[in-house]
N, C-alpha and C positions, 0 to 999 in steps of 0.2 A: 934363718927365715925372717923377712920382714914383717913386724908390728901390721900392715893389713891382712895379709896372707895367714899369718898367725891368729888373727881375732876373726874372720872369718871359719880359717877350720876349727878355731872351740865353739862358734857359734852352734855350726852347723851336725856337729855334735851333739850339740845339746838339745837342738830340735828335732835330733831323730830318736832322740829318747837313749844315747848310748849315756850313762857314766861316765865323765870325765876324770879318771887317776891323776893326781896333781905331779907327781913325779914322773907317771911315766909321760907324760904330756911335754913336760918340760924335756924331757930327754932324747923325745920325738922331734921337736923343734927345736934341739938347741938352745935352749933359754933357760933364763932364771926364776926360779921360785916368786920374786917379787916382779918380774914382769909379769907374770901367771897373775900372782893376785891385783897386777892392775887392768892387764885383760878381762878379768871376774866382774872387776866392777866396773870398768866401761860399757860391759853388756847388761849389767844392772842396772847402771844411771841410761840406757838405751830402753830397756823396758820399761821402765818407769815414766818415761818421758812420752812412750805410745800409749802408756796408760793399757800394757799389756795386768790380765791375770795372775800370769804366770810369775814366777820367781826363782832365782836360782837359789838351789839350796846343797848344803852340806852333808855329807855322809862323814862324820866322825871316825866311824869303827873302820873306814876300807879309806879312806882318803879321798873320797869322791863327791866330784859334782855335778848335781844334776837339775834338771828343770822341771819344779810342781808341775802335777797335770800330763808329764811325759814319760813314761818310762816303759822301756824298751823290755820286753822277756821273751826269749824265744820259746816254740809251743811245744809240748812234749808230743812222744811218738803217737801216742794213743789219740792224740787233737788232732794230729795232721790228718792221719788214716780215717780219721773220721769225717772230716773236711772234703779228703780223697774219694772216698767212697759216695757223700752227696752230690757231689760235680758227676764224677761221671755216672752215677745213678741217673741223673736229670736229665743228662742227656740235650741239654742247652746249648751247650757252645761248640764252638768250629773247635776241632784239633790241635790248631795251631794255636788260639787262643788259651784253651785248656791245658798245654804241656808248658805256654808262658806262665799262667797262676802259678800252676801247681809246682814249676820249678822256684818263682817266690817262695813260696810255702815253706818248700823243701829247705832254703837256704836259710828261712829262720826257726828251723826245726832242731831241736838236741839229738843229737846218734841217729843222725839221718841216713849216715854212710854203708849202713849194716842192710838197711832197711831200699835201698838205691834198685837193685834187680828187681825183687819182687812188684815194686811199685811200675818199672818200667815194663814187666811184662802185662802187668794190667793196662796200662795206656796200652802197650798196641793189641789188646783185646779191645780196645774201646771201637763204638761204630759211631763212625764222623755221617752225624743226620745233615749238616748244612754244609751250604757255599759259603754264606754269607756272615759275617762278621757282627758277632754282638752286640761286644763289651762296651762299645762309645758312644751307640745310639743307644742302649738300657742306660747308660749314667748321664746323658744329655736330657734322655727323657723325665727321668729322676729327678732331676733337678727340675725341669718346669711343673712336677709331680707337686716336690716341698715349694717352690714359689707362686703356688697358686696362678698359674699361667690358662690359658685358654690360645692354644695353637692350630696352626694346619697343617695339617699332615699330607704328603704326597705319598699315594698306595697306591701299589702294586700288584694287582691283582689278573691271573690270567691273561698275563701282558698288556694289559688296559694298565694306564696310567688314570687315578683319577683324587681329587681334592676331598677332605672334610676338613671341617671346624670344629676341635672337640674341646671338651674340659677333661683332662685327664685326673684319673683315679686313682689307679693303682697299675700294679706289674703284676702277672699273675703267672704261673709255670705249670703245663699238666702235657703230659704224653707228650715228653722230648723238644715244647716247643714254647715260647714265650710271646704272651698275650698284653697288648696294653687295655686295660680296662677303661673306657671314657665315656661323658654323656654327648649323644650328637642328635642333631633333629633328623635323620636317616632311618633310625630305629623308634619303633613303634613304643618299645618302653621304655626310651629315652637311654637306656645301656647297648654300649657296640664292643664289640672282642675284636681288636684288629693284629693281626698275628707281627710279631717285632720284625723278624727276617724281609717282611713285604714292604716294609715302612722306609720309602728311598731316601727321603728327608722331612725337614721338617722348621717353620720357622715361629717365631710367639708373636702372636698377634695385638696383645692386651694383657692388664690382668683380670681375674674372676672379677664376676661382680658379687655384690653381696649375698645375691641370692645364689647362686651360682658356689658362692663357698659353701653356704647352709646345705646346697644337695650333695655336695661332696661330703661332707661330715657325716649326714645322715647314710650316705652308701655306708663310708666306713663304720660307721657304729651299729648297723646292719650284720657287715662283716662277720664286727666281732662276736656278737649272738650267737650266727652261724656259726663259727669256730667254736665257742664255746660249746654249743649244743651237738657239733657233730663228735665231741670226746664220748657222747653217752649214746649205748647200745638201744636200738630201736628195733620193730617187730616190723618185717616185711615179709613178702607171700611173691615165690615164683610160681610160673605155670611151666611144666615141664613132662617130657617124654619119660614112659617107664625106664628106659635104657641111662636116661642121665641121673638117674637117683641116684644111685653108688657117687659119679661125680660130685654130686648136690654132697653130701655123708661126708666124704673125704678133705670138703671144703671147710664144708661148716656142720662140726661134728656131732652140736645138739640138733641140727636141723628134724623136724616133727614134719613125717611126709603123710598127707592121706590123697582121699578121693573123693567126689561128687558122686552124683548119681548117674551120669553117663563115663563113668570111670575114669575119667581124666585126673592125671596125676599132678598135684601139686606140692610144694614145700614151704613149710613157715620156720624164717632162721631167723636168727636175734644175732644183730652185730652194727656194724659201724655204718652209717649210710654210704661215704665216699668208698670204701672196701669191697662194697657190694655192689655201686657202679660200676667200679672198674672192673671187678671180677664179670659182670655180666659180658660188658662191653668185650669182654676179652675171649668168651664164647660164641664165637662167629661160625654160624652152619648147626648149632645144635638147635634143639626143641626147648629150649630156655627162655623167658620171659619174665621179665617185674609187673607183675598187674596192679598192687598196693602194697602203700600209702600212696596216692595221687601225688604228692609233692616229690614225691621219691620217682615217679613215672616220668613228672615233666621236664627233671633236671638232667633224669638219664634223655631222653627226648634232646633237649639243647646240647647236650654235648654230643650226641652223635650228630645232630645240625652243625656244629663247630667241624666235624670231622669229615662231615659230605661238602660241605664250604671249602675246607682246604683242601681237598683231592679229587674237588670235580672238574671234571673235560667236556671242553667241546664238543659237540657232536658234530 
């Protein structure tokens, strides 16, 4: 093998985070130990010279060389499955995209091979929610997300084509479907939910301005409050039919059921706020209802407005 051909494959080796075995290398290419260690150091006096990080460094005990800052492990069974189970729980991506990950995964997974059916009998239990293609508009938008960018979106909505102008926030994921979170002058409190799948394209118009960065920060560190504060159990009050108690019981198992004076049936459960949205939301046709905490009202409120948004017709 030719001296380029040669320093190219240990390069690129070694930026995939594999170990390079000094012997079996040489053995692989046909070469010498001392050509090896002048290929070593032409990639050393190479990073040095970009003013890279990184360094190659020595494994002693196994004979191996590899690059600080890089190194390759593949994930054990119990990671992948776990990995497995979030994707298609989420319910986010098109089929086609989700059997390309996931066979990534697969291939840098240890005793994968044991593990191969059962996993594919779960894909095709999976149910394919889109047409439409994720992966490239979530990581393009991501990236104007960390560049503090300020773009235009072309959406798609009930086959209307139409424009904004937003400062994007964040990505946000609920009920199989992916949200960009942004500030636009559209919305009345300055935050719009625009669903990913609608979003044809998109181009950067600017970057933030300074103010403009301060409200992004401020959303986020908002956020984190929220998350923080939804880990602790909180006291809410359904209104519901005598027929759905047992329901209500079965749920939430300290739930305290009484009655007013025109005997209307209520329940007070203590749990998680987003748990108890979504359980609500998930009872469609019963005599169930959140009356309080108010904040707890207006959030279920907005997200069934997210959910009449996406699946309203024409008349």
């Amino acid at each position: 093998m030719d001296k380029i051909t040669r320093v190219l494959l240990l390069y690129s080796k070694l930026i995939r985070g594999e170990p390079v075995n000094k012997l079996n290398f040489c053995m692989e290419t046909d070469t010498s130990t001392r050509s090896f260690d002048r290929d070593i150091e032409d990639i050393r006096l190479y990073l040095s010279d970009m003013y890279q990080v990184d360094e190659i460094l020595y494994d002693r005990e196994n004979n191996n060389y590899y690059l600080s800052g890089i190194k390759r492990e593949e994930l054990e069974i119990i990671e992948y499955r776990f990995l497995e189970h979030l994707l298609m729980e989420a319910k986010v991506l098109r089929s086609d995209e989700l059997s390309r990950l996931l066979y990534r995964l697969a291939s840098n997974t240890k005793n994968i091979n044991y593990y191969i059916s059962e996993s594919k009998q779960l894909f095709d239990e999976y149910e394919d929610m889109h047409s439409v293609a994720l992966l490239k508009m979530h990581g393009d938008i991501e990236m104007m997300i960390r560049n503090n960018a300020v773009i235009n979106i072309r959406y798609i909505n009930d086959n209307q084509s139409e424009t904004y102008v937003v400062v994007p926030c964040n990505i946000i994921y609920e009920f199989g479907h992916t949200y960009l979170v942004a500030f636009s002058e559209e919305s009345e409190d300055g935050i719009s939910y625009y669903e990913m799948r609608k979003i044809d394209s998109f181009i950067k118009i600017r970057n933030q301005s300074i103010e403009e960065k301060q409200r992004v920060n401020r959303y986020k560190s908002e956020q984190k409050i929220l998350l923080r504060d939804s880990q602790w159990k909180n006291e809410y009050h359904l209104k519901c039919k005598a027929e759905d108690i047992q329901n209500i019981k079965r749920k939430f198992k300290s739930a305290d059921i009484y009655t007013d004076e025109n005997n209307n049936s209520y329940a007070k459960v203590v749990c998680n706020e987003d748990e108890l949205i979504g359980w609500v939301m998930g009872q469609t046709g019963r005599g169930i209802a959140l009356i309080s905490p108010e904040e707890a009202v207006v959030k279920l409120k907005q997200r069934i407005k997210v959910l009449n948004e996406m699946y309203k017709t024409e008349d």
